[in-house]
Steps between C-alpha positions, in 0.01 A plus 500: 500500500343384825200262482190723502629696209580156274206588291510899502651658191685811572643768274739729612695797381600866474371526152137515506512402127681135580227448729205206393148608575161333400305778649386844430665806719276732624565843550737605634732186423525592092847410330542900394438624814728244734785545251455822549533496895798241411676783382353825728519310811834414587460232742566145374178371393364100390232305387352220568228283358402196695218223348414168625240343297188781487662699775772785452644802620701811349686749742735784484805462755774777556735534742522803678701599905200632690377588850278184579313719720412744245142461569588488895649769747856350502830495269682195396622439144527184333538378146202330429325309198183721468212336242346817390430732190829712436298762512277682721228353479227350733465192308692176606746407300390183405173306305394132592239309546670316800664734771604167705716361211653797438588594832622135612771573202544833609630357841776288349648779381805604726527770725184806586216545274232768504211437290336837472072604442339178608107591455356185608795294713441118491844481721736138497645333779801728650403785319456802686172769374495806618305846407672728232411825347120504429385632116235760445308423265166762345211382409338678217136584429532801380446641150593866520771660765208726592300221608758379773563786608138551595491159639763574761416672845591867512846495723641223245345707244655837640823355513535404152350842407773636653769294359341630195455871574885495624631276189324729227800708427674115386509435125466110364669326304417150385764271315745827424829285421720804551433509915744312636333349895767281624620750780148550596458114512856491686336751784207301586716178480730642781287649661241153555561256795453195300805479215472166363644628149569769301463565112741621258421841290471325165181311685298851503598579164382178271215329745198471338258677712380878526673716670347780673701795583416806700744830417506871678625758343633260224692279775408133596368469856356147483381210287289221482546162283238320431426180261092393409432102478189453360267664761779578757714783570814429647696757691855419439715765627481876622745724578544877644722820590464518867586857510112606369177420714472136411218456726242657245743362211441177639153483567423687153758265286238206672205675383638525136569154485144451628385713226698352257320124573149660529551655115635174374235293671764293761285270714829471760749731567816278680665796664787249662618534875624765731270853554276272608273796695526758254380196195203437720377861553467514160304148447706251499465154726809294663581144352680270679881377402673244685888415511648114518847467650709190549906440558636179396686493863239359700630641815481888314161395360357375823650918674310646137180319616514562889548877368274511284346840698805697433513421106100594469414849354202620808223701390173640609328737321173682592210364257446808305115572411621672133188512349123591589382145421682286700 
């Protein structure tokens, strides 16, 4: 072990179960739910749990081939040690209370490593931060649908309405265990431009979470998963058939998870990354997430950093005035 780790304890395995912690997990990192993207997520996934006196530091590694300039405009695959929830998620996959520690072990590990939804980067010498996808996240003051609905100014308003108006012919189902919405979940995987992994079908079927489903004429068009912490709604997954309008389904499947929050009295609705535009028409504000990347080759980690502009994901968004009160 090299000299600034003499004093670090580290636990490391495949099994999150053989794994020593003296902390409590938050969401999402419980033992159910990473056991069971252990065995829906088929890329090879560890843990580790890092604590040096008060300090420590739990993260999620698998190993995945990947375009490092997924977020970028260029192609090049590489295998890569990515630090980030096997699942897709905007939250980091990782919980300390000292980023620095963690990510000066992180280094010594060999080869590329991508550590995934940084919200507030502290950075360490030779690591490389760049811009990822940003999170939209909804702010709730509502207490009745009608109430935001009044609240929003009239072309957001008349958009939704006719989401609505063109969606009323759709029947919903909530937690029906007979739809099967794996191939609809296959679709919008294919079809996004960021595939960092991709869920098994037994994932949809036992995840404990509601699962909204939207049917016409008695056939699945699209679905939303969803999962409420305390006073957050979390918008897991979605998926559609691309051969019906999903314009309006989209922008009416958003409204009825809105809906869904306002009824059970959601303070924060974390509806994840990509559609950013069409998430803030409806309400919703951008979040920051940053990326870390290092190579244990110091001559490929000193070409990661000097290109650094080619790995960012570039955005600009108009500031959307959604609402009559600023």
């Amino acid at each position: 072990m090299k000299k600034q780790f003499k004093h670090l304890k580290i636990y490391h395995s495949d099994d999150f179960n053989k794994i020593k912690l003296n902390i409590k997990l938050p969401y999402p990192f419980e033992k159910d739910l990473l056991r069971l993207l252990k065995k829906e997520n088929k890329f090879e996934q560890e843990y580790y749990y890092l604590e040096q006196g008060k300090d420590y530091a739990f993260f999620v590694l698998y190993k995945n081939k990947m375009n490092i300039f997924t977020f970028g405009k260029l192609k090049f695959n590489m295998k890569l040690k990515v630090i980030g929830y096997p699942c897709s998620l905007s939250n980091a996959g990782y919980v300390t209370n000292n980023e620095k520690m963690m990510l000066d072990y992180i280094k010594s590990l060999k080869g590329a490593k991508l550590v995934l939804n940084v919200s507030n980067p502290t950075g360490s010498e030779g690591i490389t931060v760049g811009q990822t996808l940003p999170t939209c996240v909804f702010y709730n003051r509502f207490h009745s649908v009608t109430e935001y609905l009044t609240a929003l100014r009239s072309s957001y308003r008349r958009r939704i309405n006719k989401a609505i108006k063109n969606c009323e012919d759709l029947e919903i189902k909530i937690n029906d265990e007979t739809i099967d919405v794996y191939d609809l979940y296959l679709n919008t995987y294919n079809k996004s431009d960021y595939k960092l992994e991709k869920l098994e079908s037994n994932f949809f079927k036992v995840f404990d979470g509601t699962k909204i489903v939207f049917l016409k004429d008695k056939k699945a068009i699209g679905f939303v998963l969803l999962k409420k912490v305390e006073d957050k709604l979390i918008f897991m997954f979605c998926g559609m058939d691309y051969r019906y309008n999903t314009a309006d389904l989209y922008y009416y499947m958003l409204y009825k998870i809105i809906e869904y929050a306002i009824d059970r009295q959601c303070k924060i609705i974390d509806f994840g990354q990509t559609s950013e535009e069409t998430k803030m028409k409806l309400g919703a504000l951008l979040e920051k997430r940053y990326f870390y990347a290092h190579h244990s080759n110091p001559i490929i980690n000193f070409l990661v950093n000097i290109g650094k502009d080619f790995l960012e994901y570039k955005y600009d968004f108009p500031q959307y005035r959604v609402f009559k009160e600023g």
